[in-house]
C-alpha positions in Angstrom: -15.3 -25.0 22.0 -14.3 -25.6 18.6 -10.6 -26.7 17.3 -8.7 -23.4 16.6 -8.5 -21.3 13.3 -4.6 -20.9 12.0 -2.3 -20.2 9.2 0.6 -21.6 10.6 1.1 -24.8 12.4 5.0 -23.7 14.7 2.4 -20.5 15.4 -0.1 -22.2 16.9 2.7 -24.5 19.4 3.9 -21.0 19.9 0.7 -20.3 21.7 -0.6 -23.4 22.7 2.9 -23.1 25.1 2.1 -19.9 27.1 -1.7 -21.2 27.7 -2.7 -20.0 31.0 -5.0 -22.5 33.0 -8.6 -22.6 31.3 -7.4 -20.6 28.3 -8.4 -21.7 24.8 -6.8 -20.7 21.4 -9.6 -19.4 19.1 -7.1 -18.4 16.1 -3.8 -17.4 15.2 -3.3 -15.6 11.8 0.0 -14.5 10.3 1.2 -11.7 10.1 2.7 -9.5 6.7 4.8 -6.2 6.7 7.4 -5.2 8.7 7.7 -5.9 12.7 5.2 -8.5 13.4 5.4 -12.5 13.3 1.6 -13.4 14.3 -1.4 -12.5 16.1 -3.3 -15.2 18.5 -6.9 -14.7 19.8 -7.5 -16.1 23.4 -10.5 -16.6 25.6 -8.2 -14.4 27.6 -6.2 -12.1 25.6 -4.9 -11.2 22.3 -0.7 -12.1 22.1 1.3 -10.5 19.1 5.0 -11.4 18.0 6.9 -8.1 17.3 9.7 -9.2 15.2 10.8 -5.3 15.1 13.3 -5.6 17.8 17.2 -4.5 17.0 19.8 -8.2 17.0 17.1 -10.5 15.5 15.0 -10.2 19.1 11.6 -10.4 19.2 8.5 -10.0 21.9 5.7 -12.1 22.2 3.1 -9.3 24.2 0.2 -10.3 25.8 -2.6 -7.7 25.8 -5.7 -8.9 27.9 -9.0 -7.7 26.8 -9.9 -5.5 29.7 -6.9 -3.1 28.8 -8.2 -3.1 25.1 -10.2 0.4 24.4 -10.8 -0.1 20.9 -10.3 -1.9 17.7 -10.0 -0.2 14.5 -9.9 -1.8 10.6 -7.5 0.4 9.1 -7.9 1.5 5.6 -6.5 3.9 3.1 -9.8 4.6 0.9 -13.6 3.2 1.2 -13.6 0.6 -1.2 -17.2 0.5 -3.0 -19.3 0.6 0.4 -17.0 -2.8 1.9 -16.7 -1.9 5.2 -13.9 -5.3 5.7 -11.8 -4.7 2.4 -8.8 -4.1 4.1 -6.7 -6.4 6.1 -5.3 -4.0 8.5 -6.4 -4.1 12.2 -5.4 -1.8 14.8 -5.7 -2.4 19.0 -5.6 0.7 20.5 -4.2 0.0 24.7 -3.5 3.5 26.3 -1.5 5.2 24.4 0.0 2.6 22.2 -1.7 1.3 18.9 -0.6 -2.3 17.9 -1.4 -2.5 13.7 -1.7 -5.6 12.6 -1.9 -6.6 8.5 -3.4 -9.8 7.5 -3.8 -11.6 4.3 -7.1 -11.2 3.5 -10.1 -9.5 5.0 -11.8 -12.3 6.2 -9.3 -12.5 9.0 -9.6 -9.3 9.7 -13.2 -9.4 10.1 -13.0 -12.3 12.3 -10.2 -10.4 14.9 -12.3 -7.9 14.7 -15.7 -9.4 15.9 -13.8 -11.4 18.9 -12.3 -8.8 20.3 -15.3 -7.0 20.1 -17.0 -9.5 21.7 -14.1 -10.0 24.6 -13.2 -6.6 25.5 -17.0 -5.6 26.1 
């Protein structure tokens, strides 16, 4: 496997520290907006930091890909035909929807096609 794709080096010790036997980072991309820190990609699972906790908490949840019944790039308007122009991702688990915003649609594209390709 090849070395992992990140923004942020602390991000990526984040994640290398909860590896579960045999699990391999594939990228980690920071996270803008409100509520969320990061989002890490897995041979396993997708984890996300949710910073939106009350007394400066936070949760690092780990969604594995079997509970993952869709993915979604979120978008306010089609822009000229560009299916990727935004950088908003959405993981729909039951009933809850985890959004995600990146810098840059090229990240977005790329969380998109690997969960894709692990929750199938």
């Amino acid at each position: 496997m090849t070395a992992p794709v990140f923004d942020n080096k602390s991000q990526l010790k984040q994640i290398e520290s909860g590896l579960l036997d045999g699990e391999q980072i594939i990228a980690v991309y920071d996270a803008v907006g409100v509520g969320t820190g990061f989002i890490g990609l897995t041979t396993r699972r997708v984890i996300i930091q949710d910073k939106s906790f009350a007394g400066k908490r936070f949760a690092i949840t780990s969604i594995p890909y079997s509970k993952i019944s869709s993915v979604s790039v979120v978008s306010n308007k089609s822009f000229a035909g560009q299916y990727f122009s935004t950088g908003v991702i959405a993981i729909h688990v039951g009933q809850h929807i985890y959004e995600v915003e990146f810098r840059g649609s090229d990240k977005t594209h790329h969380v998109h096609n690997v969960i894709l390709h692990y929750a199938s």
